[in-house]
PyMOL CGO cylinders between C-alpha atoms (Angstrom):
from pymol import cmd
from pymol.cgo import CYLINDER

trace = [
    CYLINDER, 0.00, 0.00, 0.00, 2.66, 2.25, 1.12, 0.3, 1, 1, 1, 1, 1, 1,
    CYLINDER, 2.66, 2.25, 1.12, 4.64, 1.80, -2.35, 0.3, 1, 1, 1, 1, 1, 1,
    CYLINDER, 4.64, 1.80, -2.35, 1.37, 2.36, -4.36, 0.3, 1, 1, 1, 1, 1, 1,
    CYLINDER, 1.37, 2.36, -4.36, 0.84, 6.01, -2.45, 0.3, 1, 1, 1, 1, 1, 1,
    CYLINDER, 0.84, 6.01, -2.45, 5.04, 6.50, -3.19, 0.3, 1, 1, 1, 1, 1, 1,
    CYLINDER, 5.04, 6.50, -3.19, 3.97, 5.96, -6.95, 0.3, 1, 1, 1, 1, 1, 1,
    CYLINDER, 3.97, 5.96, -6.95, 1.46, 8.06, -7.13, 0.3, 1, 1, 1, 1, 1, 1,
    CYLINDER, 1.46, 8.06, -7.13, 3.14, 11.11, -5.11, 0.3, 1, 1, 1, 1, 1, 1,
    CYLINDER, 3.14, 11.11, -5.11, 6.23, 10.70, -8.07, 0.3, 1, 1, 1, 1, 1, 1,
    CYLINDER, 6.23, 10.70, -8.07, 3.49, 10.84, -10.52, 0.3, 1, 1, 1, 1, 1, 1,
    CYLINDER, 3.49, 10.84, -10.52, 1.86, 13.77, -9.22, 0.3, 1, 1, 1, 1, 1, 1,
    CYLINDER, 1.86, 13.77, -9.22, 5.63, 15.97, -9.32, 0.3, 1, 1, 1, 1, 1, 1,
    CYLINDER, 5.63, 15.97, -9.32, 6.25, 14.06, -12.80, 0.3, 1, 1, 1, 1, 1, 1,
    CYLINDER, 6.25, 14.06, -12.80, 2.90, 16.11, -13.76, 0.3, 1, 1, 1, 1, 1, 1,
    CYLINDER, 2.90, 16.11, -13.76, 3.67, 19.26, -11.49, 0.3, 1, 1, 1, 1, 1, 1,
    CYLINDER, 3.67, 19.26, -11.49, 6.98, 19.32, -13.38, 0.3, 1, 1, 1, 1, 1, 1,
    CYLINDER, 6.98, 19.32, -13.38, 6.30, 18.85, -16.67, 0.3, 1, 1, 1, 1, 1, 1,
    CYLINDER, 6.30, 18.85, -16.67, 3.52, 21.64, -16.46, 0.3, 1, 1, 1, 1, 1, 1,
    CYLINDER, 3.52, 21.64, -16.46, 6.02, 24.06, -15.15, 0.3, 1, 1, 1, 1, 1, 1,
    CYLINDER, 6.02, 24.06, -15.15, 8.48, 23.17, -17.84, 0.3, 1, 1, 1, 1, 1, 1,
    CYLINDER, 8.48, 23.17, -17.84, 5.04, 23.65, -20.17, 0.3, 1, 1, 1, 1, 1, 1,
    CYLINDER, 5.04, 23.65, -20.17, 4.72, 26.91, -18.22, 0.3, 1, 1, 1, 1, 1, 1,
    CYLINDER, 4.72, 26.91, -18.22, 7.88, 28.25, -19.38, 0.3, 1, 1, 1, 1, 1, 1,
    CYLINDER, 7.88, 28.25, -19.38, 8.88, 26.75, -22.52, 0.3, 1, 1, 1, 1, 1, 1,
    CYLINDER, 8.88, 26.75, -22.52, 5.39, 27.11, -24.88, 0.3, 1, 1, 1, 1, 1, 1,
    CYLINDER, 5.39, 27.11, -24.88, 3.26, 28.89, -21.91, 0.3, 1, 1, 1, 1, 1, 1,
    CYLINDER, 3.26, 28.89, -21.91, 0.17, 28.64, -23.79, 0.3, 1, 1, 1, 1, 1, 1,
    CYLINDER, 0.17, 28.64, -23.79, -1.35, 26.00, -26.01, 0.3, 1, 1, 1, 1, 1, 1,
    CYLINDER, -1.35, 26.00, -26.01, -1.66, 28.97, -28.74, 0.3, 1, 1, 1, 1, 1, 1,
    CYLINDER, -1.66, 28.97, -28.74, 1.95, 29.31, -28.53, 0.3, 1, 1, 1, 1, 1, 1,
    CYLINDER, 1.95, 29.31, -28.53, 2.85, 25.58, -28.63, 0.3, 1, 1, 1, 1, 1, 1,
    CYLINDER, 2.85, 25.58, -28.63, 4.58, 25.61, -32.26, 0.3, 1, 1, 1, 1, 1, 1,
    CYLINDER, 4.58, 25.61, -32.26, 7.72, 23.51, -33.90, 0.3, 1, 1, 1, 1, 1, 1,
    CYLINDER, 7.72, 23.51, -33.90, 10.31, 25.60, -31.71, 0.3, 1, 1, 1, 1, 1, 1,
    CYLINDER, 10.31, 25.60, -31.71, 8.08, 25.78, -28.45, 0.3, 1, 1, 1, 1, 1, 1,
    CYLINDER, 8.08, 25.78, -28.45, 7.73, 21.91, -28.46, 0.3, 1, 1, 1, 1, 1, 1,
    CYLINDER, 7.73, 21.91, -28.46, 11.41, 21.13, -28.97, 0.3, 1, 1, 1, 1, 1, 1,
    CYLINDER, 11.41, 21.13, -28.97, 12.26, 23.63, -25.99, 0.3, 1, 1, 1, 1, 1, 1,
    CYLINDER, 12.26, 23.63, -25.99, 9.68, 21.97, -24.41, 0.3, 1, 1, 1, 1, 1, 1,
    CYLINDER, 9.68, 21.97, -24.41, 10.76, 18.32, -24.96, 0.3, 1, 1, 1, 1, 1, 1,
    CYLINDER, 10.76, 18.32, -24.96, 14.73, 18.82, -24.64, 0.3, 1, 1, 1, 1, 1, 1,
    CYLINDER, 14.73, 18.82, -24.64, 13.52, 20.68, -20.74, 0.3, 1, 1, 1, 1, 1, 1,
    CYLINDER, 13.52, 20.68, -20.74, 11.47, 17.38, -19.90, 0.3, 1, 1, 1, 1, 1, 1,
    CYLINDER, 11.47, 17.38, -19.90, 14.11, 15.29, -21.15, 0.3, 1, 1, 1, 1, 1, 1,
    CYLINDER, 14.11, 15.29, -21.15, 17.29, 17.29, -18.59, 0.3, 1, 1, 1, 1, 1, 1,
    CYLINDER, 17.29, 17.29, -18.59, 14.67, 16.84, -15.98, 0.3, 1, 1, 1, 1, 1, 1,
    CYLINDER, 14.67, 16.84, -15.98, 14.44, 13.25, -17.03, 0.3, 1, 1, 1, 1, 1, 1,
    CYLINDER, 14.44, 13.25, -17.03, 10.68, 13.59, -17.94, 0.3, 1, 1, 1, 1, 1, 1,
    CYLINDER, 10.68, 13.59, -17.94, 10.03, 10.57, -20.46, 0.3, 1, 1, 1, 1, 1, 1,
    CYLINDER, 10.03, 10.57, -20.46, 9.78, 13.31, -23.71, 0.3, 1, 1, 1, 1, 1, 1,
    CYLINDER, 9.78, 13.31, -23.71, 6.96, 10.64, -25.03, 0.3, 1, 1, 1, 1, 1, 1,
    CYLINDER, 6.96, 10.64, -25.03, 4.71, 11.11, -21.78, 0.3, 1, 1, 1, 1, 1, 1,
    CYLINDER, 4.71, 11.11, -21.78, 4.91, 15.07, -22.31, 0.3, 1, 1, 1, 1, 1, 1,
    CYLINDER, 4.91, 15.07, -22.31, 3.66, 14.30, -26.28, 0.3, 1, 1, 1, 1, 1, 1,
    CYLINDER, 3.66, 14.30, -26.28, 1.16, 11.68, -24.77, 0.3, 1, 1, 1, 1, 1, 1,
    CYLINDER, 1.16, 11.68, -24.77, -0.18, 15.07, -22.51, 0.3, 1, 1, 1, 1, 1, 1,
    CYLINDER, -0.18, 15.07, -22.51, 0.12, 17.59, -24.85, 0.3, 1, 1, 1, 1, 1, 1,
    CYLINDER, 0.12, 17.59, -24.85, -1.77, 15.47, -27.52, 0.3, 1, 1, 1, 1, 1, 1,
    CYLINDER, -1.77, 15.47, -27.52, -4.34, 15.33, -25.12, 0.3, 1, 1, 1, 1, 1, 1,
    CYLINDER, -4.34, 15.33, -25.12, -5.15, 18.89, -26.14, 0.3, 1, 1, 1, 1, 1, 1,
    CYLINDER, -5.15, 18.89, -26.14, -4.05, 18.82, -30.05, 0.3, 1, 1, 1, 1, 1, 1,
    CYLINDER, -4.05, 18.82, -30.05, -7.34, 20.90, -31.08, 0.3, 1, 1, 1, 1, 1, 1,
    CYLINDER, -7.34, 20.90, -31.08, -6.05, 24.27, -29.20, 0.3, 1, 1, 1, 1, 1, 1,
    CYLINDER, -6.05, 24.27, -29.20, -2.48, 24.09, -30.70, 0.3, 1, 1, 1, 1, 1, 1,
    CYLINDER, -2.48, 24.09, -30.70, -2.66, 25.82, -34.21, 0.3, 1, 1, 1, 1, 1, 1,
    CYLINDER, -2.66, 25.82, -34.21, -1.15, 23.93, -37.32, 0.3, 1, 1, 1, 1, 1, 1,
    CYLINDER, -1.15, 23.93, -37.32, -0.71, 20.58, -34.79, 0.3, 1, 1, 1, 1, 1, 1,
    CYLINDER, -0.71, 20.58, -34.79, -0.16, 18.44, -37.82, 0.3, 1, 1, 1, 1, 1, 1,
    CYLINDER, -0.16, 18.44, -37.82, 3.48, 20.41, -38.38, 0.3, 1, 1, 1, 1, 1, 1,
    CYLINDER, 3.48, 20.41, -38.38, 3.77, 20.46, -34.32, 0.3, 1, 1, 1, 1, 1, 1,
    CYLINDER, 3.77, 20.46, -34.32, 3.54, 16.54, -34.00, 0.3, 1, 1, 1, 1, 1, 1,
    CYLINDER, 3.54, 16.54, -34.00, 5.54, 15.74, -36.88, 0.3, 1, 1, 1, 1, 1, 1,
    CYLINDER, 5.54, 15.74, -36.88, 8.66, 17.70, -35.39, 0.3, 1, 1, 1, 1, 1, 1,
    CYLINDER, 8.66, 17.70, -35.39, 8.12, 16.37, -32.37, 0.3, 1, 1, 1, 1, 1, 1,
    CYLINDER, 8.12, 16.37, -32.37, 7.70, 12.51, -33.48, 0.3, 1, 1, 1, 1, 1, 1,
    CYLINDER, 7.70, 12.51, -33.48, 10.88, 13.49, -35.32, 0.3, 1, 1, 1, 1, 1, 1,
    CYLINDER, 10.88, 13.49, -35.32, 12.73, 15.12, -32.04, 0.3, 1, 1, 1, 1, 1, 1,
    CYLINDER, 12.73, 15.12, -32.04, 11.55, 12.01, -29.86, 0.3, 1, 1, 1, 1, 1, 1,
    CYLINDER, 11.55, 12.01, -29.86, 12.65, 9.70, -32.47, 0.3, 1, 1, 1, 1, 1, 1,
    CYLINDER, 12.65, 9.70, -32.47, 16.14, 11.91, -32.81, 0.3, 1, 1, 1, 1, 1, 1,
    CYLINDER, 16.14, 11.91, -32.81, 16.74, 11.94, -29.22, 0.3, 1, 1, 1, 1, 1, 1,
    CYLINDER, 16.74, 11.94, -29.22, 15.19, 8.71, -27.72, 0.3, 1, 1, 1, 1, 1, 1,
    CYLINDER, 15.19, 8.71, -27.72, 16.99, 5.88, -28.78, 0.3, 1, 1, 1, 1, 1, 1,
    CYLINDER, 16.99, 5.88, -28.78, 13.92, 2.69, -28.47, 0.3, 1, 1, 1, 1, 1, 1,
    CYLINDER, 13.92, 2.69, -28.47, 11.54, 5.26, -26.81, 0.3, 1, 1, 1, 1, 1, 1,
    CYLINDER, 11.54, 5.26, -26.81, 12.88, 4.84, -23.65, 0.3, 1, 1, 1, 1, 1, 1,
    CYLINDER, 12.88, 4.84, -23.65, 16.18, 6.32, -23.77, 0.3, 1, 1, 1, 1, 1, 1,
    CYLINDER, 16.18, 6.32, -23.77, 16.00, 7.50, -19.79, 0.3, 1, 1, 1, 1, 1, 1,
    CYLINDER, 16.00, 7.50, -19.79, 15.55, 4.20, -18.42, 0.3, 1, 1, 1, 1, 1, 1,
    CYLINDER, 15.55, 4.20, -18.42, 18.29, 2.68, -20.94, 0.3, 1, 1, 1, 1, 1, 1,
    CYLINDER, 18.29, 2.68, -20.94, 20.77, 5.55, -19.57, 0.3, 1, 1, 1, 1, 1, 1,
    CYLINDER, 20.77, 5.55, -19.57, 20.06, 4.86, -16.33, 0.3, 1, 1, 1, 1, 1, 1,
    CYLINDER, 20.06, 4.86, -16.33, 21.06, 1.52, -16.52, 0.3, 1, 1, 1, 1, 1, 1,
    CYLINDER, 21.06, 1.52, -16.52, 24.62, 2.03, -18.11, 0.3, 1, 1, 1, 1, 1, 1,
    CYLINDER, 24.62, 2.03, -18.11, 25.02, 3.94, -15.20, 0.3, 1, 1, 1, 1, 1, 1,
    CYLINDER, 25.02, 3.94, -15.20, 24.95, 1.87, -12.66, 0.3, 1, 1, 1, 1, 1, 1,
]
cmd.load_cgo(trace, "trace")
């Protein structure tokens, strides 16, 4: 039980975190474009955000970002640039240790 309410607390700051990144990066949905989202994705992926759990969220709100065809193509491309099997974080992570 304990571990379950430990899971959800790191799930609530993954959320707080990525918003603020959100916050400062794009700041608005209008202003999420192709340079907003790759700020936005490079900031979740230094905080060690999974950059494909911020796309997941922001595609949650696709019809308030203007021209979000162009927006999720660059941003498939920068996930696909940047995260080597889509899980590059927990891959690092691993070599590390």
């Amino acid at each position: 039980m304990e571990g379950q309410f430990s899971n959800f607390i790191n799930e609530v700051s993954i959320q707080a975190k990525m918003e603020n990144v959100w916050g400062y990066t794009c700041g608005s949905w209008q202003n999420c474009n192709q340079e907003t989202i790759q700020s936005f994705l490079s900031q979740c992926l230094e905080y060690n955000i999974d950059p494909q759990y911020c796309m997941s969220w922001v595609e949650q709100h696709k019809e308030e970002i203007p021209n979000w065809a162009a927006v999720s193509e660059t941003s498939l491309g920068w996930v696909n640039e940047h995260t080597s099997t889509g899980s590059a974080i927990s891959i690092t992570e691993q070599e590390l240790s």
